[in-house]
C-alpha positions in Angstrom: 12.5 34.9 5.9 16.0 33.4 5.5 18.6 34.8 3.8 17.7 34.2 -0.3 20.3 32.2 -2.3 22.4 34.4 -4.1 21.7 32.8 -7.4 19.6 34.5 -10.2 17.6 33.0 -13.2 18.7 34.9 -16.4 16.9 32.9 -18.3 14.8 29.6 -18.9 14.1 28.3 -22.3 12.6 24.7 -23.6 11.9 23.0 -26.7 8.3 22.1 -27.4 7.3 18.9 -26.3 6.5 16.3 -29.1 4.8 13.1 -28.8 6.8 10.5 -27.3 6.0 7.7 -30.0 7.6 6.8 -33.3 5.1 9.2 -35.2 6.0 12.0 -32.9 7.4 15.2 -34.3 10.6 14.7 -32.9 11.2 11.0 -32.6 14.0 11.3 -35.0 15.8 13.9 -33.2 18.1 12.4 -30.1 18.3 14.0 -27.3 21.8 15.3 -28.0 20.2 17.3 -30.6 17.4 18.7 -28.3 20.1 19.8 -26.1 22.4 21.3 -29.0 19.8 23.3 -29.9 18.8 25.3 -26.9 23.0 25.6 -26.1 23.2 27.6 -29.2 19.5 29.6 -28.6 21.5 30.3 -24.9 25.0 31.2 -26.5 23.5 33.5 -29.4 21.8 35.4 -26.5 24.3 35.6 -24.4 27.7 35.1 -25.6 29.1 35.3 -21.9 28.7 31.5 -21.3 31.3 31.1 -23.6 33.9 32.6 -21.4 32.5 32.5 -17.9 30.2 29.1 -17.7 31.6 27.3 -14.6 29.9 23.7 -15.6 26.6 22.5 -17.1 23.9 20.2 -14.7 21.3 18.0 -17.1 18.4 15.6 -15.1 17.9 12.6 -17.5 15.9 9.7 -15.9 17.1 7.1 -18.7 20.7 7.8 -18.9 21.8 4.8 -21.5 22.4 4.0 -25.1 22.1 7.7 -26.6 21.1 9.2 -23.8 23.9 8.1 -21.5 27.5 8.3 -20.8 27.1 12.2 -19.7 25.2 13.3 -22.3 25.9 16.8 -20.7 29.3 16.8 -21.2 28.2 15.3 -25.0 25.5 18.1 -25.7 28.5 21.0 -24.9 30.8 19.0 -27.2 28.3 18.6 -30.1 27.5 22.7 -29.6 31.2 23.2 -29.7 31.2 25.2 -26.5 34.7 25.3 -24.8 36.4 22.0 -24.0 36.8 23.6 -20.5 33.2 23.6 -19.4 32.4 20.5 -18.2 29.2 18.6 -18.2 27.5 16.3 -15.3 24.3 14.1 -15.6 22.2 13.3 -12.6 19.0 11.5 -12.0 16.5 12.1 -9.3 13.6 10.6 -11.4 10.7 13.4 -12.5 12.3 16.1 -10.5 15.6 15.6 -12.5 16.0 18.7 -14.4 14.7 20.8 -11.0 17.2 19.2 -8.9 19.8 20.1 -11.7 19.0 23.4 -11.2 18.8 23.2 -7.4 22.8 22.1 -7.4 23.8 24.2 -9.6 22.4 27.4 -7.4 24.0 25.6 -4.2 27.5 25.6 -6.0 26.7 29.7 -7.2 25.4 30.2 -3.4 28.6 28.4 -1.8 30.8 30.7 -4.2 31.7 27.4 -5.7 30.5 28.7 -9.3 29.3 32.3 -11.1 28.1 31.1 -14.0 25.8 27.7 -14.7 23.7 25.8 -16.9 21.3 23.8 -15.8 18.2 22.0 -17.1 17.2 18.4 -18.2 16.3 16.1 -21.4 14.2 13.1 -22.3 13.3 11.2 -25.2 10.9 8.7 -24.8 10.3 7.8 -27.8 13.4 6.8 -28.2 14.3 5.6 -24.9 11.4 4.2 -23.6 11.0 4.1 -19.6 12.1 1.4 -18.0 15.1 0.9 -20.2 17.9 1.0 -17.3 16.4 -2.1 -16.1 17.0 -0.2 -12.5 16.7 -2.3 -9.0 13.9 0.1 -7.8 11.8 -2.0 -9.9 13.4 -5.6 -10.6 15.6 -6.1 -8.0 13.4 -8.1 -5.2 15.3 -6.5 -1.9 14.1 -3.1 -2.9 11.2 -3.8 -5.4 9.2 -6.6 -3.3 10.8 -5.9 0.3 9.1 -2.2 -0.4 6.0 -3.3 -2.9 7.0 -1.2 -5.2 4.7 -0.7 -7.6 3.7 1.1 -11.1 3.5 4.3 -10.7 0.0 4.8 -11.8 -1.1 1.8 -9.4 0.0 4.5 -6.7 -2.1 7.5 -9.0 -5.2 4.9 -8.2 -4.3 4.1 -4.7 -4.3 7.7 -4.2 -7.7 8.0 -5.8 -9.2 5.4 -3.7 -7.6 6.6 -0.3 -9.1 10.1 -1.2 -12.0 9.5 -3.1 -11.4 11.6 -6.1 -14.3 9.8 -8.5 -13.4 9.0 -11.9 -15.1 12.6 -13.2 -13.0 14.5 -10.9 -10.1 12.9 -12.4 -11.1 13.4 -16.3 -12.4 16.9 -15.2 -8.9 17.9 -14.1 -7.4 16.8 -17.7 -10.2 18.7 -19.4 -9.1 21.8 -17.2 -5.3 21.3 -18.0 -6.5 20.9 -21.9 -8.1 23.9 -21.7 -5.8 26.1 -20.3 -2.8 24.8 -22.6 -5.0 25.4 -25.8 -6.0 28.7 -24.1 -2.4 30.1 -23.4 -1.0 28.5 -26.7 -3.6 30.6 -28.4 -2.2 33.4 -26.3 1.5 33.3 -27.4 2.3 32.6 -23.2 4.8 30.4 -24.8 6.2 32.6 -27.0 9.4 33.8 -25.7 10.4 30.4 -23.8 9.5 27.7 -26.5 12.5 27.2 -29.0 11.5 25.6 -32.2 13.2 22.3 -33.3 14.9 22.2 -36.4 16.6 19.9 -38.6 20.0 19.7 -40.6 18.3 22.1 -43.3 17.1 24.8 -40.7 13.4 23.7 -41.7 11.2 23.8 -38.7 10.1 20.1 -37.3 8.1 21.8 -34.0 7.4 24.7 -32.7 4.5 23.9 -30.3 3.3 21.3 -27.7 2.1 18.8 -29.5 -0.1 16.6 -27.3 -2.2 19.5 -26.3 -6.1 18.5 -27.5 -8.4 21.8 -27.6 -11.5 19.4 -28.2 -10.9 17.4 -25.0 -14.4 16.7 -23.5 -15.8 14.4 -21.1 -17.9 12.1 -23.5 -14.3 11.4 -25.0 -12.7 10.6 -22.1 -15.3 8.7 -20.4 -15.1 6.4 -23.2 -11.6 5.3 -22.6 -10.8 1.7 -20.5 -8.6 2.3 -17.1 -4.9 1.6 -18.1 -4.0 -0.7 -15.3 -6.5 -3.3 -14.2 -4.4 -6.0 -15.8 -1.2 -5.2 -14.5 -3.0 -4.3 -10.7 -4.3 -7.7 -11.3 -1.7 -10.2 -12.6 1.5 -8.3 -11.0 -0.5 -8.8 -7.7 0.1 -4.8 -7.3 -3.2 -4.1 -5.8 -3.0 -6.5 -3.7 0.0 -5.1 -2.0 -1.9 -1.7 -2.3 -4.8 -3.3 0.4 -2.4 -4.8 1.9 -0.9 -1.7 2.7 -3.7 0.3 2.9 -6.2 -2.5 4.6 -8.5 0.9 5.0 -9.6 -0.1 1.3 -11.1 -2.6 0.0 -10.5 -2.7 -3.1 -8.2 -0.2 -5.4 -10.2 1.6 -7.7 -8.7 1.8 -11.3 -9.4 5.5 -12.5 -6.5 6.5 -14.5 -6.0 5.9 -17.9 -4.3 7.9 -21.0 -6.5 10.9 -21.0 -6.0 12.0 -17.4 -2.3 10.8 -17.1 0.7 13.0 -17.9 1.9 12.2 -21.7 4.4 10.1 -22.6 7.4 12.7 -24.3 9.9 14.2 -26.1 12.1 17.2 -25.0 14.3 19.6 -23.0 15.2 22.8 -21.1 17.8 24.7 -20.3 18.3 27.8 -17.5 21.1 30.3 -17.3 21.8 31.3 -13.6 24.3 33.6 -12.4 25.1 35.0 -8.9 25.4 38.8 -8.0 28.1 39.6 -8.6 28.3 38.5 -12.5 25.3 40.4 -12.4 26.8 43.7 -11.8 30.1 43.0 -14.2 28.4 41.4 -17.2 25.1 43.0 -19.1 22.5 40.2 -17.7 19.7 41.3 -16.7 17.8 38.7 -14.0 14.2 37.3 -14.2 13.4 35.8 -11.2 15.8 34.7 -8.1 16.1 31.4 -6.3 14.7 31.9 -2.7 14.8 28.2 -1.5 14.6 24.3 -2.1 13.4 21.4 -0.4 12.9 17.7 -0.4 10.7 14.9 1.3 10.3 11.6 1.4 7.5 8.9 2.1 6.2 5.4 1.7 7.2 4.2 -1.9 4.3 2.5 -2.3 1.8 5.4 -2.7 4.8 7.6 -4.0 3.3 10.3 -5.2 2.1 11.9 -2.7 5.4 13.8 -1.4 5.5 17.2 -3.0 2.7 18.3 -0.4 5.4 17.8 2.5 8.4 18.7 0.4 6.4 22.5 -0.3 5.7 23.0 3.6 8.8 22.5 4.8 10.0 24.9 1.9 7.8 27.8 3.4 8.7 27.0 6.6 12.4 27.3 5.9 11.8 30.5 4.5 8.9 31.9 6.5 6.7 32.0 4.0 2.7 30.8 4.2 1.0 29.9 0.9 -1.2 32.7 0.7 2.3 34.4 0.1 2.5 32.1 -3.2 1.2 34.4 -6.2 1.9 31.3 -8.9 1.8 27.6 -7.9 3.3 24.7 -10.2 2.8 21.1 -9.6 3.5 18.4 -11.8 0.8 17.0 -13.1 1.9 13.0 -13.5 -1.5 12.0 -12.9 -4.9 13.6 -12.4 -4.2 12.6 -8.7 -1.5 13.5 -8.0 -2.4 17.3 -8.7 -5.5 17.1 -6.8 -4.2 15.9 -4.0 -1.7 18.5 -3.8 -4.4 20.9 -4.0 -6.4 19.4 -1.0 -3.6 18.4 1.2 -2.4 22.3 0.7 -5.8 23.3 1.2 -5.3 25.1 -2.4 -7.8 26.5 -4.8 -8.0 25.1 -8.1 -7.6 29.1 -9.8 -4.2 29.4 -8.2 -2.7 26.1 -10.4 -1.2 25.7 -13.3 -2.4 28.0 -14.7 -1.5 27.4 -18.6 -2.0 23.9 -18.1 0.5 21.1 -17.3 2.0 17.7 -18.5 -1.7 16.2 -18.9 -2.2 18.1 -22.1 1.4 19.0 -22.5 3.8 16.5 -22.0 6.0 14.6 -19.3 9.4 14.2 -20.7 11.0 13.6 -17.5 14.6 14.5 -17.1 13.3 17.7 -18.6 10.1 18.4 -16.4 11.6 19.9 -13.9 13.1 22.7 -15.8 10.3 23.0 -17.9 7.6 23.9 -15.2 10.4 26.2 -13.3 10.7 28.5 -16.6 6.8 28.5 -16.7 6.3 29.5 -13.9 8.8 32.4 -14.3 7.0 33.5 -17.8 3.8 33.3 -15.3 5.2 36.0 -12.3 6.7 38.0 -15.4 3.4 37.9 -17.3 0.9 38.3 -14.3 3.3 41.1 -12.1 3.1 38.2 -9.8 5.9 38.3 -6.9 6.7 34.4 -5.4 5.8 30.9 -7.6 6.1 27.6 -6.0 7.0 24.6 -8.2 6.6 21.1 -7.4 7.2 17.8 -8.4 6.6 14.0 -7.6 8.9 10.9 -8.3 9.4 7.3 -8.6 10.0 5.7 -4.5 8.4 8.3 -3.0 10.7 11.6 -3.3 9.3 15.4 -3.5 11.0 18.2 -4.9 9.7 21.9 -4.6 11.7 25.3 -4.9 10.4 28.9 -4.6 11.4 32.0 -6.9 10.8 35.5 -6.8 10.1 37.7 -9.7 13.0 40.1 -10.1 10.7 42.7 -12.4 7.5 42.7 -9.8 
């Protein structure tokens, strides 16, 4: 194996993940405020980062109105840390606040910082996707030079090219339902999950809120696929057979219940290096043994994180039967199962208390989010190495592997 990074997780904390519509528990609160919050839950627990924090690294994917401008550099204002941390804002679509991280432990590796923050935040019900107007979707020398299309056009392509049926798909959701009920229940969220509150202290959320215990098949079966009419009249599937002239016709599977929902929220991870280990009173959970990245046709886009996870272990030496806890995004019902049979990987060894189906997607934020479950996971299980994963818009894959510092 290579040399590990010399950069530690201290500690990985979230807010709950509310509904991203206007009736959702925290569609009132901006994402400045989701932020604020978990830099004071960090700063009461470690009063360090107010002396030694070297910069803080937030993954937004819609960085305007309220949400941009830096709204790292805003959130450390607004929590009145030091003027002399800075604050950056970065944006590799759904791997956003996992690439945050991943930069942050390359600048504690190259001895270019001690002490960082790093994490991500989205609202989306309050700044709906879309809202940059960006050229990987409206500009016609990327977007129709590349057929580009919505991204869960590429979910169904990648049903249709692997023939997952429709109950596969919904079966998967139930699954992810279950097991988010199931480790709610549990209190596996306990120690990570930081309530929201408002000006008067009073409690808004303190739990995921999309997660459906009842989720069944009947239910599901009975919703209508979410983008015939768009695969249709934006002449998307088209450009999927054109593409892919091994199918005839794209197969519209996906709708609400099996797709990743749509938002609110953020997360935030302390890392340190070694040496502010030994001269501070941190204690480490987990250490960052490598990262990787991949890239692939941006028409069936999702499909990456398979690639981006064996080049990982093969950087590091490491075969997947090494992999105690695996985490893969779960943007669609696809997407995840696809991982799974590309990696040849049993269904038991998966995100295991359930993912973004039943949970949430809020997608500057996802990356951090899945990162600190699956260190709760090694810490809960006395599990060793976890492998987390995620898709994105165009194509990109993102995965990183840490090792539980108290196996």
């Amino acid at each position: 194996m290579d040399t590990p990074v010399d950069c530690f997780i201290v500690d990985a904390i979230r807010t709950p993940r509310g509904r991203g519509k206007k009736d959702g528990s925290l569609h009132r609160v901006t994402s400045l405020n989701l932020i604020k919050g978990l830099l004071q839950t960090i700063r009461t627990r470690y009063p360090l980062v107010q002396t030694a924090c070297d910069d803080m690294i937030l993954g937004c994917v819609m960085p305007v109105g309220e949400q941009g401008a830096n709204i790292a550099r805003s959130a450390l204002l607004a929590a009145k840390y030091p003027e002399s941390i800075p604050g950056m804002q970065i944006n590799r679509f759904c791997s956003s606040g996992l690439d945050a991280v991943a930069i942050s432990a390359s600048r504690i590796a190259s001895n270019q910082a001690n002490l960082m923050l790093a994490g991500g935040v989205e609202s989306m019900s309050r700044v709906p996707m879309m809202s940059d107007g960006g050229a990987i979707m409206f500009d016609p020398q990327v977007a129709y030079a590349q057929q580009i299309v919505p991204q869960g056009i590429s979910a169904d392509l990648i049903a249709t090219l692997h023939k997952f049926s429709r109950e596969e798909l919904d079966n998967f959701a139930i699954r992810s339902h279950q097991r988010a009920a199931k480790a709610l229940q549990n209190g596996e969220f306990h120690q990570s999950v930081i309530p929201v509150k408002n000006v008067l202290d009073e409690v808004l959320l303190d739990y995921d809120e999309a997660i459906r215990p009842d989720c069944n098949l009947n239910d599901l079966a009975k919703l209508q696929p979410s983008f015939v009419s768009i695969g249709k009249m934006g002449g998307f599937a088209k450009s999927c057979i054109q593409k892919y002239p091994q199918i005839e016709t794209l197969k519209h599977f996906h709708h609400a219940g099996n797709s990743s929902a749509i938002s609110d929220g953020a997360a935030l991870v302390l890392l340190a290096n070694e040496k502010t280990l030994n001269n501070s009173d941190l204690n480490p959970k987990a250490q960052i043994l490598g990262y990787a990245t991949y890239a692939l046709d941006p028409t069936i886009m999702l499909t990456a994180p398979s690639e981006s996870s064996k080049r990982l272990l093969d950087k590091l030496g490491l075969s997947l039967d090494d992999i105690d806890v695996i985490e893969i995004n779960e943007a669609f019902s696809s997407v995840a199962l696809y991982y799974m049979k590309a990696l040849d990987i049993d269904d038991s060894r998966v995100n295991l208390n359930g993912g973004a189906i039943a949970m949430g997607h809020p997608l500057g934020a996802t990356g951090a989010i899945i990162l600190g479950t699956a260190v709760d996971l090694l810490i809960s299980r006395k599990k060793r190495l976890g492998l987390i994963s995620l898709c994105t818009a165009s194509g990109m894959g993102v995965s990183m592997v840490i090792k539980n510092m108290e196996y």
